[in-house]
C-alpha positions, 0 to 999 in steps of 0.5 A: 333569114328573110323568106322570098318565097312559100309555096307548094309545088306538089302533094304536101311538098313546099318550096321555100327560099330564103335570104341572108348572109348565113347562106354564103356558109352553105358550100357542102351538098347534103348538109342540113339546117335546124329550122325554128317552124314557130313563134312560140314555146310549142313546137319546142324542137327545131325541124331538120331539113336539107338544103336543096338548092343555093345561090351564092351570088345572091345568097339564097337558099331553097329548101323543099318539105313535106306539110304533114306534121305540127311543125311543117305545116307550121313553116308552110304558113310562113309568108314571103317577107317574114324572119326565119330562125335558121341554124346551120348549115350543120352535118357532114355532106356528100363528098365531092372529092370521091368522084372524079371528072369523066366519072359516072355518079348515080343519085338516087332519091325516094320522097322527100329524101330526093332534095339533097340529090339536087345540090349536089347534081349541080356541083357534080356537073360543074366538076365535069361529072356525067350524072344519072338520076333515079328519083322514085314518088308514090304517084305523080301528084307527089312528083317534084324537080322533075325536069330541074333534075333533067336538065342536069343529066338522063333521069328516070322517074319511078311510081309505085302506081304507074302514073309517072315513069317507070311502074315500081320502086327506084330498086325495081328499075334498077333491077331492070335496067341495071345502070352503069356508074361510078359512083352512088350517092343516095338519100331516102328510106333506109329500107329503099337505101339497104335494097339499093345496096344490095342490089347494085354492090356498089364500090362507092357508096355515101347515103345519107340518112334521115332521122328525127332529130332533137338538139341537132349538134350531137348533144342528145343523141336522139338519132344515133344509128347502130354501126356496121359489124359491131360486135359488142352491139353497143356502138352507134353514130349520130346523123346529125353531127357524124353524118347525115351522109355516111360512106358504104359500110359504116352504118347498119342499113 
């Protein structure tokens, strides 16, 4: 894949687009790509990062992260015209089918957990879907897509700090403003996606989960999660290959 372009759109979080003919695979919302951050041996391991947008006229695709470790700030040197090692589009995303024209969707977003949401707004609205947006940042330095997500459908904005929106957690907005919807697709913090479950009781529900990842396809099992309701305590499933996205009440929030 060939880098377009770099470059950093909020505290820490970079935009990156790039080119190729793997892009014309990237049909799923939610699903993630194995990303080789270097040229040599160390870093070893790829870093997963979902996809945040694509174009498949032009065969781009957007993805934001965060520079704050080995490997991110890494990618966040790369410079437009450079090669990137892309593997993927891997997982299992967002289910477009679990939602129906005249519906109301809700996605809700905390960090660098909100970049999946995007994709998936956008073929939501192509389906006729009604779409609400709930996107939570520390502050507004680390604010992101703001007005893209408004541009797709109503969107709150929260911050822990005040500075942007709403003063508070996205589950503090909710418990204030209590927003109809259909359906809720989310993606963030699992303590922020737990709270968000419990505080709106959804009968429709897909999260999807961030972990840190080694192999990526379902071989090392370095980011299985426990399931729901297990009694013999033993049973998990992988976010990489299962998820990352899961229905309501499969994984142990």
């Amino acid at each position: 894949m060939t880098i377009v372009h770099n470059r950093q759109i909020a505290n820490q979080i970079f935009e990156m687009t790039f080119t190729g003919e793997l892009v014309s695979k990237m049909t799923e919302p939610g699903q993630f790509l194995h990303i080789r951050v270097g040229d040599q041996v160390i870093p070893l391991l790829r870093r997963p990062i979902s996809i945040c947008d694509v174009d498949l006229e032009e065969k781009r695709c957007t993805i934001l992260y965060r520079a704050e470790g080995e490997g991110t700030k890494l990618l966040s040197n790369k410079r437009v015209g450079d090669s990137l090692d892309v593997l993927g589009p891997l997982g299992n995303g967002f289910p477009l089918h679990s939602v129906v024209e005249g519906e109301t969707a809700i996605l809700i977003g905390g960090g660098i957990g909100i970049p999946p949401l995007y994709y998936l707004s956008k073929q939501l609205v192509q389906r006729n879907v009604r779409v609400k947006h709930i996107l939570g940042f520390a502050t507004r330095k680390d604010a992101f897509y703001v007005n893209k997500f408004e541009q797709l459908g109503e969107t709150a904005v929260t911050t822990i700090d005040g500075s942007l929106g709403y003063q508070g957690f996205v589950t503090d907005y909710v418990n204030h403003e209590n927003p109809a919807f259909d359906v809720l697709f989310t993606c963030g913090p699992t303590q922020m996606m737990k709270a968000i479950e419990e505080q709106m009781n959804p009968n429709r529900g897909y999260y999807s989960f961030e972990e840190r990842m080694g192999c990526g396809i379902g071989a090392c099992f370095a980011c299985v999660c426990p399931v729901k309701n297990d009694s013999t305590g033993h049973e998990y499933r992988k976010v990489c290959s299962d998820g990352p996205v899961f229905p309501q009440g499969v994984i142990q929030l």
